[in-house]
VOBA-413257 format. One record per residue (C-alpha): residue in three letters; x, y, z. Coordinates in steps of 0.05 Angstrom, whole numbers, plus 5000, padded with zeros to 4 digits. Example, Ala and Ser with C-alpha at 12.3 -4.5 7.8 and 13.67 -1.06 7.14 Angstrom:
2
ala524649105156/ser527349795143/
//
This chain:
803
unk443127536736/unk437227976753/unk434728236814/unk428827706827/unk434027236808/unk438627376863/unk433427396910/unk430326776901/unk437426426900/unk438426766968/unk432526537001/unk432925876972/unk439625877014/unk435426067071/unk429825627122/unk422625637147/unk421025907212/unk428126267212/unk430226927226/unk430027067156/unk422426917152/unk420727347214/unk424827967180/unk420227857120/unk414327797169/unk416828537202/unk417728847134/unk410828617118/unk408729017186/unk412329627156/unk409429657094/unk402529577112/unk403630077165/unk405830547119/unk399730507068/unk393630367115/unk396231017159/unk394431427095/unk388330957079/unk385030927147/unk387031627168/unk380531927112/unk375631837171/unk379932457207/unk379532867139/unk373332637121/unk370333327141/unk375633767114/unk374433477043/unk367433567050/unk367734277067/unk373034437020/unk369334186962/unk361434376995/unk359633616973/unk354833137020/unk357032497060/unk356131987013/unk359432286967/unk365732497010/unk365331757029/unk366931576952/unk374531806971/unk374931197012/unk370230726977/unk373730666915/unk380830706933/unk378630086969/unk375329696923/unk381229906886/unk387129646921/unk382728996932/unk381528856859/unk388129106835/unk390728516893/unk389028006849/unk393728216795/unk399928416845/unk399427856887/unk400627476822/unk406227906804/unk409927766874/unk408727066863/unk411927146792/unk417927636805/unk417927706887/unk416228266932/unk421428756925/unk419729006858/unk412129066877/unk413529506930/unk417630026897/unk412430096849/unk407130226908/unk411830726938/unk412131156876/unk404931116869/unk403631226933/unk408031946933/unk405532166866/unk397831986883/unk398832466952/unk403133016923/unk398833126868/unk392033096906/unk394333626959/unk395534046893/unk388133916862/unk383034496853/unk377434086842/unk373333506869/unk375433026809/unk381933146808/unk383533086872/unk379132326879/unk383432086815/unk389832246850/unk388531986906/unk384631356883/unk390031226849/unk395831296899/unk392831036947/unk389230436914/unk395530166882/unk399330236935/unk395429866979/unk394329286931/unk402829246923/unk403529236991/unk399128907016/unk397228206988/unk404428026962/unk407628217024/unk402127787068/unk402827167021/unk410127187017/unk410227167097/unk405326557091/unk411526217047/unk416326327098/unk413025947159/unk410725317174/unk410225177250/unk408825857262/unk405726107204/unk399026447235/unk403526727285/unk407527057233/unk401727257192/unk399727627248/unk405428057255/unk405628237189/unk398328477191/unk399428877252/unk402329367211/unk394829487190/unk392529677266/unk398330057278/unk397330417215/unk390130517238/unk392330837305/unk397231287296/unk394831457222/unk389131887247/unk392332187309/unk398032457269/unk393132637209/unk388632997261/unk395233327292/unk398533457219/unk390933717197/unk390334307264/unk396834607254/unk397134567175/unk391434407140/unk388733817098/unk393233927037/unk400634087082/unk397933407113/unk397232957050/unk404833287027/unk408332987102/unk404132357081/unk406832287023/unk414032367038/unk414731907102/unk409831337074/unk413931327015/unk419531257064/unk417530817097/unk414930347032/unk422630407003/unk425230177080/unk420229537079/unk422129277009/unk429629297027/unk427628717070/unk422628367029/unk425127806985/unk422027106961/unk420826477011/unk425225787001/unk420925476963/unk418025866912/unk412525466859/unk412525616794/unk407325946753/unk405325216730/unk404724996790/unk400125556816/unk392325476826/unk388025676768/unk383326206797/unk376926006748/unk378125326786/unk377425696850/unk370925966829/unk368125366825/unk369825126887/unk363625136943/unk367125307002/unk371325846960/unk365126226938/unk362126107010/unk367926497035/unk368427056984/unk360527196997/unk360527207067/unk367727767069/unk364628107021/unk357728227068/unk362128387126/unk365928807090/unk360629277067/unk358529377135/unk365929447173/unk368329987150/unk362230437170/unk364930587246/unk371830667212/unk369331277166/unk363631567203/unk363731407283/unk368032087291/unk362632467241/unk357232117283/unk360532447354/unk361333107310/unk354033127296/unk352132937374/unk356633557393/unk362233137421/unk369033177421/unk373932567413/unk371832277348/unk378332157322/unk380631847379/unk375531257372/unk377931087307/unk385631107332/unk382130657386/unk378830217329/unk386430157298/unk389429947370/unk384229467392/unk385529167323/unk392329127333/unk392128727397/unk385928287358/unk391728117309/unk396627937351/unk392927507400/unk388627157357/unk394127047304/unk397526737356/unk390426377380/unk391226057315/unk397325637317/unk394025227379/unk386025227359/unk381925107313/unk382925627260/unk376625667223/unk373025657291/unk376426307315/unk375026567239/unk367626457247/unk368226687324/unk371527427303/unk365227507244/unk359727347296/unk362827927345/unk363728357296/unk355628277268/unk354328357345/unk358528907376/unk354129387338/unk349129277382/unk353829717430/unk354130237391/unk346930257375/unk344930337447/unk351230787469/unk348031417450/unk352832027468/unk356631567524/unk363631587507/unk366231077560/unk359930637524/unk362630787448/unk370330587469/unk367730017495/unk364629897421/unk370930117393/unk375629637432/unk370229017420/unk369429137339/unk377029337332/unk379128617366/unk373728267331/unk376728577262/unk383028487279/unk382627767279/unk379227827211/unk384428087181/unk390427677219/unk386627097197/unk384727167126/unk390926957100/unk391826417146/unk384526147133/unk386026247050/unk393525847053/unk389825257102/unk384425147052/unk388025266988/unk395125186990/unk400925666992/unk402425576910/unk401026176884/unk397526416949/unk399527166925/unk394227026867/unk389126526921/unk388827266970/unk388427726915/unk381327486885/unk379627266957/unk379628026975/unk375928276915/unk370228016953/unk372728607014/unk373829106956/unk366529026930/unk364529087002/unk368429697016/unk365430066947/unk358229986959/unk357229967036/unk360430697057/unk356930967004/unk350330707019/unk351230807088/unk352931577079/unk346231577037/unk341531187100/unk345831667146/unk343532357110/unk336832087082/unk334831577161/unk340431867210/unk345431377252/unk340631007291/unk338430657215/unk345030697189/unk347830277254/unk341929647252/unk342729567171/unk349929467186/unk349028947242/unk344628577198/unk349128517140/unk354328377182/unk351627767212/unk348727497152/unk355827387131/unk355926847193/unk351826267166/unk355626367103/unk361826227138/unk359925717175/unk357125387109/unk364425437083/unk366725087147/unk363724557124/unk363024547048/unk367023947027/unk373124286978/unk374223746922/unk368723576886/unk369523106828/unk373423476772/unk372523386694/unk377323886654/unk374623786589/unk367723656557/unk366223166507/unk363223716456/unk369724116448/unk372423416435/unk368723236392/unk368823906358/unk376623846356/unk376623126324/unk378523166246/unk373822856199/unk379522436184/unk380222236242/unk372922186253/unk372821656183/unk380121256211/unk377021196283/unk370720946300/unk367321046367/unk368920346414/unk363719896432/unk361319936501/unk365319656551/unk365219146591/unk366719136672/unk371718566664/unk375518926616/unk378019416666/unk385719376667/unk389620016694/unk393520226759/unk394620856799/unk399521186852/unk404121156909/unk404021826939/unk401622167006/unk402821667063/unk405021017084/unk406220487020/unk402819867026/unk395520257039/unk388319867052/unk383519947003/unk380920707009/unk374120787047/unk368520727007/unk362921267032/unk359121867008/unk361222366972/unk359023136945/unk359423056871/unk360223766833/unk354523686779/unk357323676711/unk352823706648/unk353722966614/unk356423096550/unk355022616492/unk359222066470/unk364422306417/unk369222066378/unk375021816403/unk383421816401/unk387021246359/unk385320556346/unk383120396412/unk378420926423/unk380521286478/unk375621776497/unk377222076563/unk383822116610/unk384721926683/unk388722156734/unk388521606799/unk392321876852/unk393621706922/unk389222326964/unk390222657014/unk386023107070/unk383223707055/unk382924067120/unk383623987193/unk376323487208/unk379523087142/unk386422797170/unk384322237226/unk379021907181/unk383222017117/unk389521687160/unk384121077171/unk383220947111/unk390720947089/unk392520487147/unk386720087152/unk387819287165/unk394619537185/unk394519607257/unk397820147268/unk397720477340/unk393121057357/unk399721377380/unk402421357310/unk396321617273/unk397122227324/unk403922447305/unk403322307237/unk396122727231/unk400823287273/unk405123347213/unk398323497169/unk395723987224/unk402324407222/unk400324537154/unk393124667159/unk390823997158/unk390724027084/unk395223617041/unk399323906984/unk398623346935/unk390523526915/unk393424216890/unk398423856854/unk393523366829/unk389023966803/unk394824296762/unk397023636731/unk389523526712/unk389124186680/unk396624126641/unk395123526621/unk387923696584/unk392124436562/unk397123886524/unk391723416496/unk387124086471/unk394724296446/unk394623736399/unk387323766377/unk385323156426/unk382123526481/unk379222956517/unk375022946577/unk379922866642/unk378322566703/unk381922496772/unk380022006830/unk384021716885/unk384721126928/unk384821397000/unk379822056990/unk375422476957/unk374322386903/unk374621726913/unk377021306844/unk369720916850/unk365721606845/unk370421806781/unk368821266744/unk362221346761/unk361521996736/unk365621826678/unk360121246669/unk354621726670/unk357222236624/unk358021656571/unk365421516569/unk367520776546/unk374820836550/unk379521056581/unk387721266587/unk389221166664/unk395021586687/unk398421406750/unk402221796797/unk407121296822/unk413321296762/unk415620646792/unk413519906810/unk412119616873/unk405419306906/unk402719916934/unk406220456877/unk402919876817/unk399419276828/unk394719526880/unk392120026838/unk391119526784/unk386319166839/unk383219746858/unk381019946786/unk378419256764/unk374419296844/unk371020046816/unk369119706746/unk365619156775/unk362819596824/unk360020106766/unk354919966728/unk357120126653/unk363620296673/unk368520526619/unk374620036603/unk380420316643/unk387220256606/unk393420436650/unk399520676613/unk405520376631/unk409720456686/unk413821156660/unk420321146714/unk425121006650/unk420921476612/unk426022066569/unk420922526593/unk420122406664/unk427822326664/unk429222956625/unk424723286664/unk428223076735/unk434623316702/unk432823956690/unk430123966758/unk436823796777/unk440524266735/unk434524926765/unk437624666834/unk445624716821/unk444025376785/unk440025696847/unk444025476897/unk451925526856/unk452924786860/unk458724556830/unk456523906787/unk460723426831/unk455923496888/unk454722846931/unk447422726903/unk442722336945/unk436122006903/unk430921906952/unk424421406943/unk419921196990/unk422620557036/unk419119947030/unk419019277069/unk424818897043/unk420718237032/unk416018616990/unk422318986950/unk425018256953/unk418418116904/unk419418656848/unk425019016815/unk423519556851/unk431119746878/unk433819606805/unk428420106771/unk430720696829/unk438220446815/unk438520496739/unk434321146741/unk439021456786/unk444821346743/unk441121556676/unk438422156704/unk444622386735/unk448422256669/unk442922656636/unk444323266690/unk451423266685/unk452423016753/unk459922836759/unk459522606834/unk458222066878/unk450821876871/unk446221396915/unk439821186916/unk436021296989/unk430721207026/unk424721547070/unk418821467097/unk418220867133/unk412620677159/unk412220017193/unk414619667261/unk421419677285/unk423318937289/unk421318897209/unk426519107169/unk425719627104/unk430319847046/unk435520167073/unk439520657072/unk436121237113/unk436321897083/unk436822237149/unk441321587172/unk446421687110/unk446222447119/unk449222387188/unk454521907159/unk456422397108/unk457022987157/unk461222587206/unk465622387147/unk466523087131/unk462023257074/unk459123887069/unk454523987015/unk449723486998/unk443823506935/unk437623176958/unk432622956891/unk425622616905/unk426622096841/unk420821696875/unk415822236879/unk412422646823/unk410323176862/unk412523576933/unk407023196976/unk406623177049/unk411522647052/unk417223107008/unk414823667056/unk415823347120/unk420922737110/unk426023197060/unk424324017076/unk423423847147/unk426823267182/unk432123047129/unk434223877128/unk434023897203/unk438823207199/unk443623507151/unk444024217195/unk446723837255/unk451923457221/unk454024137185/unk451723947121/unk447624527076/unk442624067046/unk438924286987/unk433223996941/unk431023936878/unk424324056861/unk420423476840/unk417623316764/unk410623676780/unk409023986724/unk414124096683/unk412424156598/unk416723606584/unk413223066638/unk406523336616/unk409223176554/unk411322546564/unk404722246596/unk400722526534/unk405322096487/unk403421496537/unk396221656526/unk396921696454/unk400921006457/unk395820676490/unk391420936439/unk395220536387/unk398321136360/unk405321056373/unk408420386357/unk415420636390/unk416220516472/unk422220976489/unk426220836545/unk432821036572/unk437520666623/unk439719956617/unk432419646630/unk427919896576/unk420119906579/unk416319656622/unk410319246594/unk402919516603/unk399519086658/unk403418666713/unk405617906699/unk402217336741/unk405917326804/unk409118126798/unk409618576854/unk405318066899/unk403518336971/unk407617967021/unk402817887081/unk407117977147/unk412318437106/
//
């Protein structure tokens, strides 16, 4: 087995906030120790370089600019590769870069030379140890995530501090070159020591799974966020190159020491407000450290030659970018999700690469052509123009209505067979609207989803085109349950799920604590975004790229503003895929009633066709199995492993009205057939919701875990068969209190992954498309119950009032 392998089966073994996880968080604080000594220590040999090679400031300052717009560009693509193949591997490869790129520029004769070594050494190095080391940290934690973020990002301060005292040190007794060869042999130490340590988090996504960065792009509060880092980058790292060349040209000694001050203020700016962050508001102390940092320049504006004045500067901008730093990462996994965060930070900090290329050099340009005093205000006012950008982000809304998929490259796609067999469909009419939708982020049997305004991401309306199979299915869409999308989003999305409900303040506040621990942002709208995009990559596949939509019942975007958009852009009718695989009221029939409420709320809305119900589906339940079988091979499971199905609990008068139970129970048995399960197998339950005195399906998972510990079982498999994705509830009511369960009865729990995105799911719900279509007369099923018909029967799955 290979190396990434091994280490992703080992960490699997392993838990969040562990000892493990703060290891990983220390060998982060090595590694970035070890490069940003070398990077931040150029300010100290700033003015060796430019009297070795006779060159000006600006162009010194090209040593430094590059390297860092370097490392911050090259992040995108190694923070991809440690999400694909872990840490370790990463690192090695910035440790030999980093010794070659400082070896061979204390050998260079010449100016060019000796910027191509070192951009290169130093720029790759930085970008492999850097961004996958902070976003494998962020995978580790979840209580105390900014916390460990921090530490890992102290490294950077450190690094800062006692790079350029020892290169100062190193540089008087040896010389610039002698310097750059002790660099190069203890960083690359030091890089080697940190990636013994490194290795993958527990729960690793896969590359599916991960967030598609042209997506990101598009997103408001995304490109908010990249503008405003990339302003204050361009005008941060002016004190961190020139504030010792500044004292040199005053006359004053101690230059170097102000930037080791810079490094240590930083340090403790990390620590404090990385730990800040785990009990306020985070984007408020993001937006706080950007306002300081515009205004601390105002210190050193008016400090003149006063030292004291200028380490007062030095200790206030240092703190200020500490907490930049520690909370970058922290800011980027709340709003975006830890998938693939590795990829998320890497073209997050392009925007701080294109910052750090063009401000030092155009600030060593204003400071030979207009002198410091210039130099100093330009900077303040770039800085703080970053602020209103930020706070803009703050409060950009993040999912705007989403169409993968235009109508043109449809209709481009369409053969002119298929153009002659299939005529466009007749306008629709709002009666007609028969489909269904999800069970998914919170409690079952949810209100009606809140119907208010929302930001709508302006999409050109393509023209109507022609359309997939007898039916004339034009578009695709996903209906989904929502879920919040930051910290102001929980209490009023939490409303709307339990509205009509009654359910005690008390209870809203612990369960919108759960969201809070992780950001505030729920997991399933990332997951809802890749299943969007794999399932318009499958259609386009087989020359039937329709338009895709997504809309959900309990937030934005809401299913009412979908098939309004859908409306305007022409569509007449459409395949609605649901993410609930089995029946029930709230997981079926409910989303029935809420798609015939947004048709007759629409004007022109298109027909809305739900495929069927897909539990029983061969792809859903191949795809489970092989979920099952990635599990046992991780974690060396033997195949007669206890095996404990979980769905989400209902009230038992409302299972009492559906064949609920008997859909999880024959599921169970084909799927585990279909893994090669040989031992006992159960069906369980989680998430319940409701009162005490009413009683819900039963077993407990964390209920029947206890029994099997205290009947001596050890090792017990945990698989989500009533969840197509790793939501909050997965999260929380599995990784978190069903593990914590199993750990004090003894038991090493571990879980398979849900469906998500796996080929042959996508699969699956394409062939439901195309069978609603009319193209496929077959219905395949497996298990004992077979398929399950299109729309519910008169008197299905009816909501028992009082359940």
């Amino acid at each position: 087995m290979s190396t990434t392998a091994d280490e992703g089966a080992t960490a699997r073994s392993l838990q969040l906030d562990s000892a493990a996880g703060w290891a990983v968080a220390l060998s982060a604080s090595l590694a970035t120790f070890a490069v940003f000594a070398v990077a931040y220590s150029f300010g100290v040999v700033l003015a060796s370089i430019r009297d070795e090679f006779s060159i000006g400031t600006g162009l010194a300052s090209l040593l430094f600019a590059i390297p860092t717009f370097l490392y911050f560009v090259l992040g995108v693509f190694t923070g991809r590769l440690g999400d694909r193949y872990g840490p370790r591997r990463v690192l090695f490869a910035g440790a030999v870069a980093l010794g070659v790129g400082l070896w061979a520029t204390s050998l260079a004769q010449s100016l060019w030379l000796a910027m191509t070594t070192y951009v290169l050494g130093v720029g790759i190095s930085v970008a492999c140890a850097y961004v996958p080391m902070v976003s494998v940290v962020g995978g580790w934690f979840e209580r105390h995530r900014t916390a460990a973020l921090g530490v890992a990002v102290a490294g950077i301060g450190l690094g800062h501090f006692a790079g350029a005292w020892a290169a100062e040190w190193l540089i008087e007794l040896y010389g610039w070159r002698d310097t750059y060869r002790v660099l190069a042999v203890v960083s690359t130490g030091l890089l080697m020591l940190a990636a013994i340590a490194a290795r993958r988090p527990p729960h690793v996504a896969p590359p599916s799974e991960m967030p598609s960065l042209r997506r990101l792009m598009h997103n408001r509060r995304y490109t908010l966020l990249y503008f405003s880092m990339m302003l204050l980058s361009a005008s941060l790292f002016v004190p961190i190159i020139y504030i010792k060349d500044y004292l040199d040209d005053l006359g004053k000694p101690g230059g170097q020491w102000l930037i080791s001050i810079i490094g240590l203020a930083s340090l403790l700016g990390r620590l404090a407000l990385g730990a800040l962050g785990t009990v306020l508001p985070l984007m408020r102390l993001y937006q706080l450290s950007f306002t300081i940092m515009g205004l601390s320049y105002l210190i050193w504006l008016f400090a003149g030659d006063n030292y004291t004045v200028l380490v007062i500067y030095t200790l206030v901008m240092g703190c200020s970018y500490g907490g930049f730093i520690a909370l970058s990462p922290a800011v980027a996994a709340e709003l975006f999700g830890l998938a693939g965060l590795g990829g998320v930070l890497g073209a997050l900090y392009t925007a701080a690469g294109i910052g750090g290329l063009v401000g030092p050099p155009l600030a060593g340009l204003l400071i030979d052509g207009a002198g410091y005093r210039v130099t100093i205000v330009a900077a303040m006012i770039i800085a703080l123009t970053s602020v209103p950008l930020l706070v803009a982000s703050g409060r950009a809304r993040v999912v705007p209505l989403a169409t993968v998929g235009t109508g043109e490259t449809a209709a481009r796609a369409t053969t002119p067979a298929q153009r002659e067999q299939f005529p466009t469909a007749p306008a629709a009419r709002a009666g007609d609207a028969a489909a269904a939708v999800p069970l998914s982020d919170a409690a079952p049997a949810a209100g009606l989803g809140q119907r208010g305004p929302v930001t709508v991401q302006s999409f050109r309306a393509a023209p109507a085109q022609e359309a997939l199979g007898p039916e004339s299915i034009d578009s695709v869409l996903l209906l989904s349950f929502g879920g919040p999308e930051g910290p102001d989003d929980v209490m009023p999305f939490l409303r709307n799920v339990t509205r009509g409900r009654d359910v005690p303040a008390e209870r809203l506040a612990q369960v919108a604590q759960q969201y809070l621990r992780h950001g505030g942002v729920s997991p399933i709208n990332e997951q809802n975004r890749a299943l969007l995009a794999a399932l318009s990559g499958e259609l386009a596949r087989r020359g039937t790229p329709l338009a895709c939509y997504w809309g959900n019942r309990n937030w934005h975007p809401y299913l009412r503003d979908a098939v309004g958009q859908m409306a305007s852009e022409g569509r007449r009718h459409a395949a609605v895929i649901v993410t609930s695989a089995f029946s029930s009221y709230s997981g079926c029939r409910q989303y029935h009633e809420d798609l015939a409420q947004a048709a007759s709320e629409v004007p022109g809305a298109p027909r809305l066709s739900r495929v069927r119900v897909y539990g029983n589906h061969p792809g859903f339940a191949g795809a489970l199995a092989e979920r099952i079988r990635e599990a046992l091979d991780g974690a060396r499971l033997r195949s007669d492993v206890h095996t404990l199905f979980t769905a989400h609990s209902l009230p038992s008068r409302m299972a009492a009205s559906c064949d609920y139970e008997a859909q999880l129970r024959d599921a169970a048995e084909t799927v585990a057939g279909m893994a090669g399960l040989s031992g006992q197998i159960e069906v369980v339950y989680q998430s319940r919701s409701g009162p005490p005195h009413v009683p819900w399906l039963e077993p407990d998972v964390n209920d029947r875990l206890a029994q099997l510990g205290s009947a001596g079982c050890r090792t017990v498999l945990v698989v989500p068969l009533g969840f197509v994705s790793d939501h909050m509830e997965v999260l929380v009511d599995l990784d978190t209190k069903a593990r914590a369960a199993a750990a004090r009865t003894g038991i090493t729990m571990v879980r398979a992954r849900s469906v998500g995105t796996h080929p042959l799911f996508v699969e699956a719900l394409v062939d439901l498309v195309e069978e609603t279509a009319g193209l496929r007369a077959e219905r395949p099923a497996v298990g004992r119950l077979g398929p399950r018909p299109d729309s519910c029967a008169p008197g299905c799955c009816p909501l028992e009032r009082g359940a």
